[in-house]
N, C-alpha and C positions, 0 to 999 in steps of 0.2 A: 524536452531534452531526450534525445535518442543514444539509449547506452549500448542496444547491439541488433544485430538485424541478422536474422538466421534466413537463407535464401536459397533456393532453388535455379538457380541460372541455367537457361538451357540451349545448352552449344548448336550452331545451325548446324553439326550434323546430327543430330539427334532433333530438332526443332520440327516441329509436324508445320506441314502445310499451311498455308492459311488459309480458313475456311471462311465461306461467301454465305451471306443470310441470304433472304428471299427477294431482296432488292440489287444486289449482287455487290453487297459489300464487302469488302476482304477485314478479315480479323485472323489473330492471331494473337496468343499467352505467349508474352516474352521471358515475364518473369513470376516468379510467385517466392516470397519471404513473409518470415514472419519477424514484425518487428516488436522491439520492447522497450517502454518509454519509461521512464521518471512521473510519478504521477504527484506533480509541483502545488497539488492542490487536494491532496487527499485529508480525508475528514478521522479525525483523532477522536473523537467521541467514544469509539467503544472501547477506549482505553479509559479516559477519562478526561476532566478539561480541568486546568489553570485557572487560579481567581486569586484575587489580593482579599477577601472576604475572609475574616479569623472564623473556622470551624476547628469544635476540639476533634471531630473526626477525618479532618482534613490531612496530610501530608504535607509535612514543610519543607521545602523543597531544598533548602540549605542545610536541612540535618538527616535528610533523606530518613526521618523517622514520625510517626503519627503523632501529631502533637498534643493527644493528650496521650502521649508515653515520657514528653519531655518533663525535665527535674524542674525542681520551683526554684528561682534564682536564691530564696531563703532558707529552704528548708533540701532541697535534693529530693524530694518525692513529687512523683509523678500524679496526676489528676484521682488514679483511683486509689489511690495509700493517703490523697492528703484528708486531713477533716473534713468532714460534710459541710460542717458549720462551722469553718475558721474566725478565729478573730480577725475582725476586721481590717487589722492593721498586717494579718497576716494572710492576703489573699493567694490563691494558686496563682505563682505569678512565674508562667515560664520565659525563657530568653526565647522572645520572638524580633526578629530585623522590623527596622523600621519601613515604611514604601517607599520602594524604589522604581528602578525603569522595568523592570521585570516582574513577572506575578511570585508569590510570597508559596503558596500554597498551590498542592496538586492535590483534586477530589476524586479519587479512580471510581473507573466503570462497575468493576469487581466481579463482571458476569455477571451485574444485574441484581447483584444481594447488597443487602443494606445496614448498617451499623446498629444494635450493637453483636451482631452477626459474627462469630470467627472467621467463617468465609469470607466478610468483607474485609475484613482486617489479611486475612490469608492473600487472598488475590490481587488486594489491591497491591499488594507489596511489589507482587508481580506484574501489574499493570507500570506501577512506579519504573522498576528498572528497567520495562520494554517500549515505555516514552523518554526514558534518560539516553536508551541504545541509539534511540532514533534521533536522538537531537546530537548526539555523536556521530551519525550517518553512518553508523553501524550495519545499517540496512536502510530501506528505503521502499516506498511502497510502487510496484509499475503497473502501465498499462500494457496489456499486450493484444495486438491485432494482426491478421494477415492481409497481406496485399497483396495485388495483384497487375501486371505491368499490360498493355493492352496497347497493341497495333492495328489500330481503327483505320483502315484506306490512309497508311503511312502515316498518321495520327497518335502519339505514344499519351497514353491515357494512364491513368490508377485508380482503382477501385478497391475496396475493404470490406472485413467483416466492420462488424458492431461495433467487435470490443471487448476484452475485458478488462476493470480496472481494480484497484485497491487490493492487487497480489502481493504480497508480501515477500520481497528479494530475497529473502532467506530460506524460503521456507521448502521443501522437499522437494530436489530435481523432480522425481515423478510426477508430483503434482504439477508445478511447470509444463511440462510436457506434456499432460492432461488437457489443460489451457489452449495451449499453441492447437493440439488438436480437435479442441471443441471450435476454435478461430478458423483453423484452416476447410473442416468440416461446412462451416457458414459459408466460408467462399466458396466453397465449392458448389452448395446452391443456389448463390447469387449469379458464378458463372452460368451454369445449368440455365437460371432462369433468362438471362439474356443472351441463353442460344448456344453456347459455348460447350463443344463434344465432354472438354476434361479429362481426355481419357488419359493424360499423362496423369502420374502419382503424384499428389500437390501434397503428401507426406514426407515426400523423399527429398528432404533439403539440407546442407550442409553450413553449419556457423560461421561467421566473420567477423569480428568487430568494423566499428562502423565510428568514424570518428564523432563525439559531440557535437551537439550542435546548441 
């Protein structure tokens, strides 16, 4: 899904000749943008993953609280207030849902620290409410890459960078634009490498939305 395309379109008065390789073929840069996609398949891991699996260090996702913070349906104390060695008839017994179509439980990433850690507990909180944002599409992770429009002996071609992907749509214009021009950078040596002068500024490009696709 294409949510906006920043591009360089360049007017034929201003449009450089087209230049002939050594075979004498005519080329010409028509256009050059940098587009930004929806990335429909990016990987949630470093936040954390989803499991219907009962851990008491887990996250239940319906009380958006650690479930061993949750009250015992008997007594209203949580896993570390309750007896070590309860009577049997009176086990740590929190309100957890039964399985449904959905996972029950979220295990966060935590940056990598592990229970019975503060940090884990600290971060994971964090991780929690930054896979709740995203499943509100709150934000959205993109890809972004530059492109390039190419008049091959009247032949309209496209060619790209690499790529980058799993950017985070939120996350600090500058960086964005850091991006765009590590992208547009790469084209620019790809054109180079297949001959192409570049001497226009393949920086200097102006935003447009660009309807969905």
């Amino acid at each position: 899904m294409t949510i906006a395309c920043r591009c360089d379109g360049i007017p034929e008065s201003g449009r450089p000749s087209p230049e002939r390789n050594e075979v004498g073929m005519e080329r010409r840069i028509m256009q050059i943008r940098v587009v930004r996609e929806v990335d429909t398949d990016a990987d949630l891991t470093d936040l954390g993953t989803f499991t219907d699996t009962f851990d008491e260090d887990a996250i239940l996702v319906s009380a958006g609280e650690y479930v061993r913070d949750l009250p015992c349906l008997d007594c209203g104390l949580d896993l570390a207030h309750h007896p070590e060695e309860p009577d049997p008839d009176h086990a740590w017994n929190p309100d957890i849902p039964e399985r449904g179509r959905a996972y029950r439980f979220f295990v966060p990433f935590a940056g990598g620290s592990t229970p019975p850690s503060p940090e884990y507990y600290e971060y994971g909180k964090q991780d929690f409410a930054r896979i709740q944002s995203y499943e509100r599409q709150d934000w959205c992770f993109l890809g972004i890459r530059a492109e390039a429009v190419l008049n091959v002996n009247g032949i309209c071609q496209t060619i790209h960078s690499g790529g980058c992907w799993h950017v985070e749509s939120d996350c600090n214009a500058s960086e964005l634009a850091a991006v765009e021009q590590e992208e547009l950078a790469e084209l620019r040596d790809v054109l180079r490498a297949l001959g192409f002068s570049t001497s226009a500024d393949l920086s200097d490009h102006e935003e447009s939305n660009q309807p969905e696709e």
